[in-house]
C-alpha positions as CSV (number, residue, x, y, z in Angstrom):
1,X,6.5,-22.1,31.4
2,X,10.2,-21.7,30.7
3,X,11.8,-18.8,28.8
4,X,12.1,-20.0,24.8
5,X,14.2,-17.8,22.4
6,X,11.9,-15.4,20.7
7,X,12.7,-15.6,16.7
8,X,10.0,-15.6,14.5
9,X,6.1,-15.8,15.0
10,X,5.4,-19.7,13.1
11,X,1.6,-20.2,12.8
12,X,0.9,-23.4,13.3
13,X,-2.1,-25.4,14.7
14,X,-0.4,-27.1,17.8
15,X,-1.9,-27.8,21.2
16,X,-1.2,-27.7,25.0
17,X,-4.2,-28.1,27.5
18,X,-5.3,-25.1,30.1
19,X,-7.4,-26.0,32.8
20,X,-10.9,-25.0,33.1
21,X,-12.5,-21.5,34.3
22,X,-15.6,-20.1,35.3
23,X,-14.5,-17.3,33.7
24,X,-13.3,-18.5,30.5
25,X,-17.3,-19.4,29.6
26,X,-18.2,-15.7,29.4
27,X,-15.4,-14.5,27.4
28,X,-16.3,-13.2,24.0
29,X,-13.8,-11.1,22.6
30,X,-10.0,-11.4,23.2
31,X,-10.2,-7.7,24.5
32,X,-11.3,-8.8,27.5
33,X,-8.1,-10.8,28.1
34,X,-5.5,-9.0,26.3
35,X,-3.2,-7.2,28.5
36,X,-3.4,-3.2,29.0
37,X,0.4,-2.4,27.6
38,X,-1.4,-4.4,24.0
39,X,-1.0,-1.4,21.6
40,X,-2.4,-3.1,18.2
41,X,-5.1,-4.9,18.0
42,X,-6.8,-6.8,14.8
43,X,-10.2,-8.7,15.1
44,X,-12.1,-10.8,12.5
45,X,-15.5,-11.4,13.3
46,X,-16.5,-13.9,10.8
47,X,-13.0,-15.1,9.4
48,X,-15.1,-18.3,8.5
49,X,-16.6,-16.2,5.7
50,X,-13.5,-14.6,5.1
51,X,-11.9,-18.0,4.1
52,X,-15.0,-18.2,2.2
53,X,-15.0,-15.2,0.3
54,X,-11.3,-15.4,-0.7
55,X,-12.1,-19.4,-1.9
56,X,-14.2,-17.8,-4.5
57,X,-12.8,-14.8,-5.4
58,X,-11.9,-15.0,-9.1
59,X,-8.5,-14.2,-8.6
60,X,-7.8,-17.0,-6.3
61,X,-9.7,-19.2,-8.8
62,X,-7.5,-17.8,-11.7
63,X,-4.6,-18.5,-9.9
64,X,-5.8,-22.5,-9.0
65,X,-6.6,-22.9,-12.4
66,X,-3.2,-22.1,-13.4
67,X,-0.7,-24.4,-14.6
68,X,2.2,-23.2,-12.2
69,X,-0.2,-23.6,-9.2
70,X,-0.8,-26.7,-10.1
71,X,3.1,-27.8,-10.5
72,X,3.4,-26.6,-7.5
73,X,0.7,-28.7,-5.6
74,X,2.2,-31.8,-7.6
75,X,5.8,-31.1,-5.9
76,X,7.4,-33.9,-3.0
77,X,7.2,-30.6,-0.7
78,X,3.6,-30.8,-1.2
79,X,2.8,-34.0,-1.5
80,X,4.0,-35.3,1.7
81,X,1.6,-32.3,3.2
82,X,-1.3,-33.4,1.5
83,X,-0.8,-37.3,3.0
84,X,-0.7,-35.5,6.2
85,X,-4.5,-33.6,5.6
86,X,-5.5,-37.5,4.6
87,X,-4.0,-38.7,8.0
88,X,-5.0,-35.7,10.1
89,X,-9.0,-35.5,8.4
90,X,-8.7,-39.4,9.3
91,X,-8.4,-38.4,13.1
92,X,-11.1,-35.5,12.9
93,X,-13.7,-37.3,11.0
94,X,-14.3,-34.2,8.6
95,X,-12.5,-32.6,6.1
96,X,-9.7,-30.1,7.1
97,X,-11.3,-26.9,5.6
98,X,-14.4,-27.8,7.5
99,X,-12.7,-28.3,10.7
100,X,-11.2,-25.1,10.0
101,X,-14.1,-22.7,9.6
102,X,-15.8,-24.3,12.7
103,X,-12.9,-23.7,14.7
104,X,-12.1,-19.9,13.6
105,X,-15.8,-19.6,13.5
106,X,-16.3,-17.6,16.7
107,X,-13.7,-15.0,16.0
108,X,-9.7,-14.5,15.2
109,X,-7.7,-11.6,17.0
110,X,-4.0,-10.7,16.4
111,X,-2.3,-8.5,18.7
112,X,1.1,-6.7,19.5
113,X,2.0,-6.3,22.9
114,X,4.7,-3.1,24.1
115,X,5.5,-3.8,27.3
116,X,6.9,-7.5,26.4
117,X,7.5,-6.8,22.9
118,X,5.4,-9.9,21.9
119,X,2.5,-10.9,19.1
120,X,-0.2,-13.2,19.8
121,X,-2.9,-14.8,17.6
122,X,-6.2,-15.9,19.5
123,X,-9.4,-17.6,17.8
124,X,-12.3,-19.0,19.5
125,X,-14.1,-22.0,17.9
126,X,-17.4,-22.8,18.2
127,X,-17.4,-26.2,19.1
128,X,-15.0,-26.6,22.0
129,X,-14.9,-30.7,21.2
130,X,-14.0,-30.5,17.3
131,X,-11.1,-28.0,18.7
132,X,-9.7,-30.0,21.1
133,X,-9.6,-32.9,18.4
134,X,-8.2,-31.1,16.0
135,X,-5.1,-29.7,18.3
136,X,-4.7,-33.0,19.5
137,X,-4.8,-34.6,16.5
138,X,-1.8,-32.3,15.1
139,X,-0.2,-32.7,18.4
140,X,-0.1,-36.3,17.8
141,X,0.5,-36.4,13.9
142,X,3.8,-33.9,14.7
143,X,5.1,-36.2,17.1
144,X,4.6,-39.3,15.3
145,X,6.1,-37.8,12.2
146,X,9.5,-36.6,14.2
147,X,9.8,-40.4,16.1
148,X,9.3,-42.1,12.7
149,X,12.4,-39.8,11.2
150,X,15.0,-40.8,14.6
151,X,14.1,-36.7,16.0
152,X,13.2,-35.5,19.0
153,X,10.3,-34.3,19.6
154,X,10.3,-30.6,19.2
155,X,8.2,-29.6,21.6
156,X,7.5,-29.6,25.3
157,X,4.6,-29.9,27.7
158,X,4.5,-27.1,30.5
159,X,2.6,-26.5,33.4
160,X,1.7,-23.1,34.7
161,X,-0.9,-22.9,37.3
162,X,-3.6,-25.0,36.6
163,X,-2.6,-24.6,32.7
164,X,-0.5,-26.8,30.3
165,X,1.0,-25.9,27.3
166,X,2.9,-27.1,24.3
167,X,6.2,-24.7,23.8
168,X,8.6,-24.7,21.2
169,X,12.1,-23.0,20.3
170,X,9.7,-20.1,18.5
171,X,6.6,-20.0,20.1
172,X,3.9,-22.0,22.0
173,X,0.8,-22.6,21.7
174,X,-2.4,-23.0,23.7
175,X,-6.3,-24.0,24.5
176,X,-8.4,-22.7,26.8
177,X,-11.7,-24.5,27.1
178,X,-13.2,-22.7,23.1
179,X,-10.5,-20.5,22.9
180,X,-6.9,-21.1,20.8
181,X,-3.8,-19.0,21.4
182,X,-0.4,-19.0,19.6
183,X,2.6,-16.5,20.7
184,X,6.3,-15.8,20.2
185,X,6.6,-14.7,24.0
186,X,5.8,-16.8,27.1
187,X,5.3,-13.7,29.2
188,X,2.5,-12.9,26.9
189,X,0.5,-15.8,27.3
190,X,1.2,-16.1,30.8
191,X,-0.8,-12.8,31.1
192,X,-3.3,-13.9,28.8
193,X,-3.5,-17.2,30.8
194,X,-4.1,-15.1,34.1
195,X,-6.8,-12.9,32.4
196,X,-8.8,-16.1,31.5
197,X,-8.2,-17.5,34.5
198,X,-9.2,-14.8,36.9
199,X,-10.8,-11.8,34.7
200,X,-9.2,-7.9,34.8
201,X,-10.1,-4.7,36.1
202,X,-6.7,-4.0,33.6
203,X,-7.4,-5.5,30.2
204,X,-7.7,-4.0,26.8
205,X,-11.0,-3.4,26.8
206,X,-10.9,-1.5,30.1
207,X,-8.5,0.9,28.5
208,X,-9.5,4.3,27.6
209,X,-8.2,4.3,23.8
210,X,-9.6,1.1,22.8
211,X,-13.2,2.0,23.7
212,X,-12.7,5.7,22.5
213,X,-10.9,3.6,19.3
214,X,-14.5,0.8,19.7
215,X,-16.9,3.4,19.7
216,X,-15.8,4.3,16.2
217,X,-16.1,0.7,14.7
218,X,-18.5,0.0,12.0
219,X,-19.8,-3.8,11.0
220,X,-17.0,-4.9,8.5
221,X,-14.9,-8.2,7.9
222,X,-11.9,-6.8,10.0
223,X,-11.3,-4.2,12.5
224,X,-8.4,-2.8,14.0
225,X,-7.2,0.1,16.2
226,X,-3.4,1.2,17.5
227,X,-2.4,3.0,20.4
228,X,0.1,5.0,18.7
229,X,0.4,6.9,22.2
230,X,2.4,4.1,23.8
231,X,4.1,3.3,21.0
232,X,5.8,6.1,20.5
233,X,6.6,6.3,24.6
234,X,8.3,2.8,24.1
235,X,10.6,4.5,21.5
236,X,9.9,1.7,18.8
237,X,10.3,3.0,15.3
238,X,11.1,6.7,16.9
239,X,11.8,8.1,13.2
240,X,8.1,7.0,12.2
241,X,6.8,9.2,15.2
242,X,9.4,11.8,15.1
243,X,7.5,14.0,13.0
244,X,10.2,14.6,10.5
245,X,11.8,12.9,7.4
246,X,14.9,14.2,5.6
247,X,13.8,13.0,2.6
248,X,12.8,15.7,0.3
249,X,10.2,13.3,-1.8
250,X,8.5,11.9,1.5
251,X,8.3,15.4,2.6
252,X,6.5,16.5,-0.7
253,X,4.1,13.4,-0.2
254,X,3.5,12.5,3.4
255,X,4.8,15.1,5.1
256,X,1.4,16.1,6.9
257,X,0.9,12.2,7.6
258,X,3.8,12.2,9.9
259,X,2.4,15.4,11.9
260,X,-0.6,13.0,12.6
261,X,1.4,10.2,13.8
262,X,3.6,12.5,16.4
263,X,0.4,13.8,18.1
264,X,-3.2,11.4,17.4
265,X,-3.5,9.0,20.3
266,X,-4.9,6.1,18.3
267,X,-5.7,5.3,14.7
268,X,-8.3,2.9,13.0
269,X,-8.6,0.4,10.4
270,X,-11.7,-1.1,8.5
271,X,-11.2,-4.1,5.7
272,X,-14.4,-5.6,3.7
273,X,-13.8,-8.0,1.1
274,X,-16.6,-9.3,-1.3
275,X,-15.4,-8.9,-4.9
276,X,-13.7,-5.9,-4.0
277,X,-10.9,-4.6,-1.5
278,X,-11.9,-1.9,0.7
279,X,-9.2,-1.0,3.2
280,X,-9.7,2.2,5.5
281,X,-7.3,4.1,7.8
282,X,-8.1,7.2,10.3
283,X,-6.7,9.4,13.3
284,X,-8.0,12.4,15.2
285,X,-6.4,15.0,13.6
286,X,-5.9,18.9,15.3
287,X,-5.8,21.6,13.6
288,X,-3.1,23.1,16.2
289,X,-1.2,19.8,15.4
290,X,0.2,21.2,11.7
291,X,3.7,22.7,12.0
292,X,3.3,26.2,10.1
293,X,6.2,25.2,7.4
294,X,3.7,22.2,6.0
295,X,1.3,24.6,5.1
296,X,2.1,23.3,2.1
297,X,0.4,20.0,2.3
298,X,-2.4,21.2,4.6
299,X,-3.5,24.2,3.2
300,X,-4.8,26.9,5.1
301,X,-6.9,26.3,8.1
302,X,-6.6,22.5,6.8
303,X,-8.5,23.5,3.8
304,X,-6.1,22.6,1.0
305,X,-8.0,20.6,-1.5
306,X,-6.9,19.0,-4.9
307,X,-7.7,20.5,-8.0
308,X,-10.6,20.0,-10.4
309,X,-9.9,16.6,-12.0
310,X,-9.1,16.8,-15.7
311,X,-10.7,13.1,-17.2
312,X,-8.7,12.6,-20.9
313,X,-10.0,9.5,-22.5
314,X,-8.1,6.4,-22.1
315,X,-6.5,7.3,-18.8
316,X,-4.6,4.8,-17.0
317,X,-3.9,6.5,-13.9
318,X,-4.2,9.7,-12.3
319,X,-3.2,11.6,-9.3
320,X,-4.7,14.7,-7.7
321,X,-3.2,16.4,-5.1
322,X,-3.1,19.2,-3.3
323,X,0.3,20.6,-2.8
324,X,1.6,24.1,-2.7
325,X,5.3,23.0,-4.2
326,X,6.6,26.3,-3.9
327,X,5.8,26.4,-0.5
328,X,7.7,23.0,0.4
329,X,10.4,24.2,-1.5
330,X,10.7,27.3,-0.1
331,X,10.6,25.7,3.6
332,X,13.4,23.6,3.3
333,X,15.3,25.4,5.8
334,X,12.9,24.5,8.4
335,X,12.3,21.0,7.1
336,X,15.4,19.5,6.7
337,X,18.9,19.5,8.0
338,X,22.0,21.1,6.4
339,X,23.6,18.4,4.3
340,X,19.4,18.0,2.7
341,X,19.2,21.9,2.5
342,X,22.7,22.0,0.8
343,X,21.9,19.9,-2.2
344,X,18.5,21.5,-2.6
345,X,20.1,25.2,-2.7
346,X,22.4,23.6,-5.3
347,X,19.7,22.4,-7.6
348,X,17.6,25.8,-7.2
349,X,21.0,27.8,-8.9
350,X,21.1,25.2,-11.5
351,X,17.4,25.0,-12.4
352,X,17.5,28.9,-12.3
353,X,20.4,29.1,-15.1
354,X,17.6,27.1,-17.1
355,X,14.6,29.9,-16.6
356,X,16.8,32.8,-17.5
357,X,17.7,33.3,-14.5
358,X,14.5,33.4,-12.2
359,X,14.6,32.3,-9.0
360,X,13.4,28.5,-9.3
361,X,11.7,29.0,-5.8
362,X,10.2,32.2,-5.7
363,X,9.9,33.2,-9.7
364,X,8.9,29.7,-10.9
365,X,7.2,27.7,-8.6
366,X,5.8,30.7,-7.2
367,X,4.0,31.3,-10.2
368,X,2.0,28.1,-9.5
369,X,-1.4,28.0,-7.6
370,X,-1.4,25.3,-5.0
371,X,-2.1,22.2,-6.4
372,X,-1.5,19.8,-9.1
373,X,-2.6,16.7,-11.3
374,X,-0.6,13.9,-13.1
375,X,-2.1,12.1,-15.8
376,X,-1.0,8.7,-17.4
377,X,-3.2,6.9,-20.8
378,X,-2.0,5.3,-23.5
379,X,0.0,6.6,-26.2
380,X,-0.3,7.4,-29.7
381,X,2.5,6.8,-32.3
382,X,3.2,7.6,-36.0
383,X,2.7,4.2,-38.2
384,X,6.2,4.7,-39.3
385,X,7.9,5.0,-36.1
386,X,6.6,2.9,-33.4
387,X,9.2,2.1,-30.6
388,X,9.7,-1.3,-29.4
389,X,8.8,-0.5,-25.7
390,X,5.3,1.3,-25.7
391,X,5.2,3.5,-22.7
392,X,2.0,5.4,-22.2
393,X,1.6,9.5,-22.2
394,X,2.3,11.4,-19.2
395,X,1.2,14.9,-18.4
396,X,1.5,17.2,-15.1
397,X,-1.1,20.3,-14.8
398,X,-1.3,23.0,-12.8
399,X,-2.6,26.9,-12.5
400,X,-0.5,29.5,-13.0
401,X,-1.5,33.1,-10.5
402,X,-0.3,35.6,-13.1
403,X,-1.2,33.4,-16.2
404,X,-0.4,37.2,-18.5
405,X,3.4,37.6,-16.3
406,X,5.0,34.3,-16.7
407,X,3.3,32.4,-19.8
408,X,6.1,34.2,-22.0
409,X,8.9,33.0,-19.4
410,X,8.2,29.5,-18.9
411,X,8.4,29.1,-23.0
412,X,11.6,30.6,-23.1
413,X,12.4,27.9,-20.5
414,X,10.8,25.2,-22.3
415,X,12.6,26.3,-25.5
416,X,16.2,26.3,-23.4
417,X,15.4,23.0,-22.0
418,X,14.8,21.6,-25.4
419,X,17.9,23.1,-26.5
420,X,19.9,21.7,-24.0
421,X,18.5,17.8,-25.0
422,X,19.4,18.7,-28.3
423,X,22.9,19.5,-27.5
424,X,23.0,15.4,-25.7
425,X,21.2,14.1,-28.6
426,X,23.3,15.4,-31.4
427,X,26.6,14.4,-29.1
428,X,25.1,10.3,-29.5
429,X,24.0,10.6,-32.4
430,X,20.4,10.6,-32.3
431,X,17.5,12.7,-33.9
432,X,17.0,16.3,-32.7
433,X,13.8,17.8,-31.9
434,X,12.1,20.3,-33.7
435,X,10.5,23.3,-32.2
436,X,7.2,24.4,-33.2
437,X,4.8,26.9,-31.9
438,X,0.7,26.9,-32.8
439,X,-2.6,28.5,-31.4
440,X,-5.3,26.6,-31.3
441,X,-8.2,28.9,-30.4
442,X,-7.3,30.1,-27.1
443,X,-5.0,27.6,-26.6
444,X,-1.4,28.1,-26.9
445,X,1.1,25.0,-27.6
446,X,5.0,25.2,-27.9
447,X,5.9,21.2,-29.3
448,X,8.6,19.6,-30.2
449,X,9.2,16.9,-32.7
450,X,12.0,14.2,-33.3
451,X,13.2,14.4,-36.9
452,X,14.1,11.5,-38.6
453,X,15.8,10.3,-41.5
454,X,15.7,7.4,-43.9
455,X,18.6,5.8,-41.9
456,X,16.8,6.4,-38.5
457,X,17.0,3.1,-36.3
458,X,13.7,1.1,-35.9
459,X,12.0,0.9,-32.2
460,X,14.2,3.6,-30.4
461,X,12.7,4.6,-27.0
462,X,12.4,8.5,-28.0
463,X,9.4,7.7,-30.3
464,X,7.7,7.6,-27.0
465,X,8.0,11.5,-26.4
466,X,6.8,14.7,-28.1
467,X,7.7,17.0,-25.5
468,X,4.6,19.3,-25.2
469,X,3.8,22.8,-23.0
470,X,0.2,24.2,-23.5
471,X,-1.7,27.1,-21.8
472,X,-5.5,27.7,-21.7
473,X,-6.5,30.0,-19.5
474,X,-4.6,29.9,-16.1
475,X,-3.8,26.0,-16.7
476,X,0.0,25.3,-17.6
477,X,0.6,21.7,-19.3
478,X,3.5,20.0,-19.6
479,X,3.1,16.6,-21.6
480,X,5.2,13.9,-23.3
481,X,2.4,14.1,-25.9
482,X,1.5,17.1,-27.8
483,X,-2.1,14.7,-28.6
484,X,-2.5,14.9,-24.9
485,X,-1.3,18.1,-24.2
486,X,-3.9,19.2,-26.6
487,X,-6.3,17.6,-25.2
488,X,-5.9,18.0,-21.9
489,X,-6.7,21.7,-22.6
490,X,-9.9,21.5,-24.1
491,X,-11.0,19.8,-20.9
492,X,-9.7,22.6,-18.6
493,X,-11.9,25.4,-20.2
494,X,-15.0,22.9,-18.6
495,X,-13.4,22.5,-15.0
496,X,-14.2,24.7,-12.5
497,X,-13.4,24.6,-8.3
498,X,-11.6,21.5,-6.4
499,X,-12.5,18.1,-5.6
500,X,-13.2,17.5,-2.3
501,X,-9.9,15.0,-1.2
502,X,-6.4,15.9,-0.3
503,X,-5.1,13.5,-2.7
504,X,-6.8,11.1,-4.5
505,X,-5.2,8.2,-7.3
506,X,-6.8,6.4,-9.6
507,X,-5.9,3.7,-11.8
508,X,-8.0,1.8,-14.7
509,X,-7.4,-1.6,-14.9
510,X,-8.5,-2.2,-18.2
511,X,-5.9,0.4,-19.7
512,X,-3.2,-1.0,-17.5
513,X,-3.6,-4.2,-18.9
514,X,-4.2,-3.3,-22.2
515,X,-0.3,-1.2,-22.2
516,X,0.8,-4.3,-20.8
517,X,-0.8,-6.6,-23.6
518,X,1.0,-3.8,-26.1
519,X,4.5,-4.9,-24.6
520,X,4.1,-8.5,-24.4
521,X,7.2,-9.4,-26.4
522,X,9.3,-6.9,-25.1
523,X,8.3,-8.1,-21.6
524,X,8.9,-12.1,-22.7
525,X,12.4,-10.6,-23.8
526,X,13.1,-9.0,-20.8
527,X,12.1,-12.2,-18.9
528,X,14.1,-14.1,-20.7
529,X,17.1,-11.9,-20.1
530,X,16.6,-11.2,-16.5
531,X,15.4,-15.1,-15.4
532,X,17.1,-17.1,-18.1
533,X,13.9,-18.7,-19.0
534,X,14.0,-20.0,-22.3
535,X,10.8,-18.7,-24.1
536,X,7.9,-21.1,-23.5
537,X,8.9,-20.4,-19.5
538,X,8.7,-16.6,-20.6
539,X,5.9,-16.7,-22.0
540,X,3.6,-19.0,-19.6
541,X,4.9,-16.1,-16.7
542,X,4.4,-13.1,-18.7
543,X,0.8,-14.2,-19.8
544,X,-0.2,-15.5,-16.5
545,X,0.6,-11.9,-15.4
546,X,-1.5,-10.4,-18.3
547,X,-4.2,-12.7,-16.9
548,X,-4.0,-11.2,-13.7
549,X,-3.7,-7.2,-15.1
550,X,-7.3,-8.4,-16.5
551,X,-8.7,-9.2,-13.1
552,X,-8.3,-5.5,-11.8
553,X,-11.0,-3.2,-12.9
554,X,-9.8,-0.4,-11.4
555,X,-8.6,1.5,-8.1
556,X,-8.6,4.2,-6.1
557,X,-6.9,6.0,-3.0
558,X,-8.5,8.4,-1.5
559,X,-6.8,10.8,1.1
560,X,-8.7,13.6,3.1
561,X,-7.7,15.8,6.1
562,X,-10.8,17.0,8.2
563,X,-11.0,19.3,11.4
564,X,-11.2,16.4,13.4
565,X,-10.0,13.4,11.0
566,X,-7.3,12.3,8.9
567,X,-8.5,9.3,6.9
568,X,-7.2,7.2,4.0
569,X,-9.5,4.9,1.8
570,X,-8.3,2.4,-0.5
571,X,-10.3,0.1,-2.9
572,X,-9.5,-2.1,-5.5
573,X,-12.3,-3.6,-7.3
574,X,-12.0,-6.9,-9.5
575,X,-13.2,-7.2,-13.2
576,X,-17.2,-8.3,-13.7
């Protein structure tokens, strides 16, 4: 095969011939012929009811039934593509989806190869005749199609071996006997090619880290594993494996994440679709692979779990994590470089002029227990003064250690703080907040209130916020919503302990949708502006994307560190 220019990876069902092989007949998965330097690895085992499955999904259904979809179908683009499918189901005697789930029906592999830097895609059909019509078929329909414009055509027929394929600038493409291979690198398939032809003591599936990787698989729609050992020896994406960021919010959030991927040998991935999503990540972990300054993250021991989760009614999303922010603030030193360490030291001194004084590291944040929650649900307004952009109610909570030592201290702060917005609001003329201070049973609430008067501007923004600080017990609220606020601390007198996750997030899609429906016209608007549709356009786009919101019923992420096992779940499941 000659050398062709390795751009981009086009999938396209094209076709060379390979001669046969007594080996070929008892290959069944493209482990067996992937080469050993092949570091990822992805392997549907029925894609046929995969294709399935996502055919009738009501999302894709939504989106055929829509009227954009259709327009699109209806286009010249598309239109000369579907008299190809009449030509090319002509040839093949069935229709194309048919052809299709026959010919992926025996299994579909994707792979990444280090040592030549190349991907590959492999399927095995199971009917060897229908495949080699098919291939054929679009060989010939191709070629007919570039002779009837005055082109060449843009491919050419190989030989390698006992093989032939058919090459392009891109890629090339290839059949062996049941088996279907596309690639962006010819030294690739010629390995591949070898493997079929003659077996190997040397393949993937020989390797130590794929069967340590296969001995962890579980019966799903798609498997994967990664040898993250040689990937960071081949020094692609070295800051990934590094084990460091100098980012202060990527430290905060994945920090321990990126200890994983400088040590675990290999990580694995699970997908299973029905109506829902369910999409699962995991690597060895070691406890002796934590670096001491992200205790933070981990916890002691790897023990560092995420609060008792507070449940207000009407939530639309809500994170629990735990994170000992004092702890990451007080490592920068050892987690970032100078010019990172520099402007964190100079937000400390100014954030410590704002609490009286205290030390924002050790005073403030060190007042805090490890771990914290962030709540989102929809908002409440006054009748009177209802903005013209709805955004929902946000609150953070967390524990304080000496709840009797620094309640008094972080009012005074939230007092200076609201003095300070006062001081911006009065210089643009808007409404000042009002303090207020109230117990409600055990509960202590410092508010604050916009007032208005009869010349106040309809819609502003700032009817969104009733900056809010609440303590019940050793919890400390701080909430855009004093309703929230409020509430939020009659549900922490009933929560006891931790979850069980590192981090979990969870969003309702119901509620999503519904603050979405609440800012319909302010979204056509924005449309409008942004797209220059006029405002049918708009408002087709923006209600074809409240259509969607409807779809989701909810979702969840769901981190947890283990002795042995850092794993990450994510699901998405679709509206009844």
């Amino acid at each position: 095969m000659k050398r062709f220019r390795s751009r981009s990876l086009l999938i396209a069902l094209l076709v060379g011939l390979l001669a046969n092989s007594a080996f070929a007949q008892g290959i069944d998965s493209a482990a067996e012929v992937l080469p050993e330097s092949t570091a990822a690895y992805i392997e549907f085992t029925k894609p046929a009811d995969v294709i399935d499955q996502i055919l009738e999904h009501p999302v894709s259904k939504f989106v055929q039934e829509q009227d954009q979809f259709k327009q699109v179908l209806a286009s010249p683009q598309f239109a000369a593509a579907f008299v190809g499918k009449a030509v090319l189901e002509q040839q093949i005697g069935e229709p194309l989806l048919d052809s299709v789930r026959t010919n992926l029906g025996d299994g579909l592999y994707l792979a990444f190869d280090a040592q030549t830097e190349g991907a590959v895609i492999l399927f095995k059909s199971k009917d060897e005749a229908k495949l080699k019509r098919l291939a054929g078929s679009i060989l010939n329909l191709i070629s007919n199609q570039a002779t009837q414009e005055g082109n060449e055509v843009p491919f050419e027929k190989e030989t390698y071996r006992n093989a032939k394929a058919a090459e392009f600038d891109d890629f090339l493409v290839a059949r062996y006997k049941s088996w279907f291979l596309i690639s962006n690198k010819s030294a690739l398939a010629k390995k591949i090619v070898d493997n079929m032809h003659d077996g190997s003591s040397r393949s993937l599936a020989k390797q130590e880290w794929f069967q340590s990787a296969n001995r962890k698989r579980r019966s799903t729609d798609a498997w994967g594993a990664i040898d993250l050992a040689t990937l960071r020896e081949s020094e692609q994406a070295a800051e990934l494996f590094s084990g460091k960021t100098n980012n202060p919010g990527v430290e905060l959030v994945f920090g321990g994440v990126l200890d994983g991927l400088k040590h675990a040998p290999l990580a694995v991935a699970t997908v299973e679709l029905d109506q829902d999503l369910q999409f699962s990540i995991s690597m060895p972990f070691n406890a002796d692979w934590a670096n001491e300054s992200r205790e933070f993250f981990f916890g002691k021991n790897l023990k560092g779990r995420g609060p008792a989760q507070l449940e207000p009614k009407q939530a639309i999303a809500s994170l629990t994590s735990y994170r000992d922010i004092a702890g990451w603030w007080l490592s920068k030193e050892d987690l970032f470089e100078e010019n990172v360490i520099a402007q964190l030291a100079q937000a400390d001194s100014q954030l410590s002029n704002i609490f009286s004084g205290m030390d924002f590291g050790q005073d403030v944040l060190g007042a805090l227990e490890p771990g914290v929650q962030i709540v989102v649900t929809e908002n409440k307004f006054d009748e009177e003064y209802v903005p013209d952009i709805r955004l929902p109610a946000f609150a953070l909570i967390g524990k304080l250690k000496d709840p009797e030592k620094i309640r008094r201290k972080l009012k005074i702060a939230f007092q200076s703080v609201i003095g300070f917005a006062n001081i911006n609001l009065g210089m643009e003329g808007q409404p000042q907040l009002d303090l207020d201070s109230e117990t409600l049973g055990d509960t202590k609430v410092s508010s604050a209130s916009y007032v208005y008067d009869d010349d106040t501007e309809k819609g502003l923004l700032l009817f969104n916020f009733a900056p809010t600080m609440a303590f019940q017990g050793d919890h400390v609220i701080i909430s855009s919503s004093r309703e929230l606020a409020v509430e939020l601390a009659k549900l922490a007198k009933q929560t006891i302990g931790n979850c069980q996750s590192n981090t979990i997030l969870q969003i309702d899609g119901k509620q999503l949708h519904q603050i979405l429906k609440d800012n319909r016209e302010s979204l056509i608007a924005q449309n409008m502006l942004e797209k220059g549709h006029d405002r049918k356009a708009a408002k087709n786009e923006i209600e074809t994307l409240l259509t969607l919101a409807s779809l989701l019923h909810e979702s969840e992420l769901d981190f947890r560190v283990e002795p042995d096992e850092m794993k990450l779940e994510f699901t998405i499941r679709t509206a009844e």
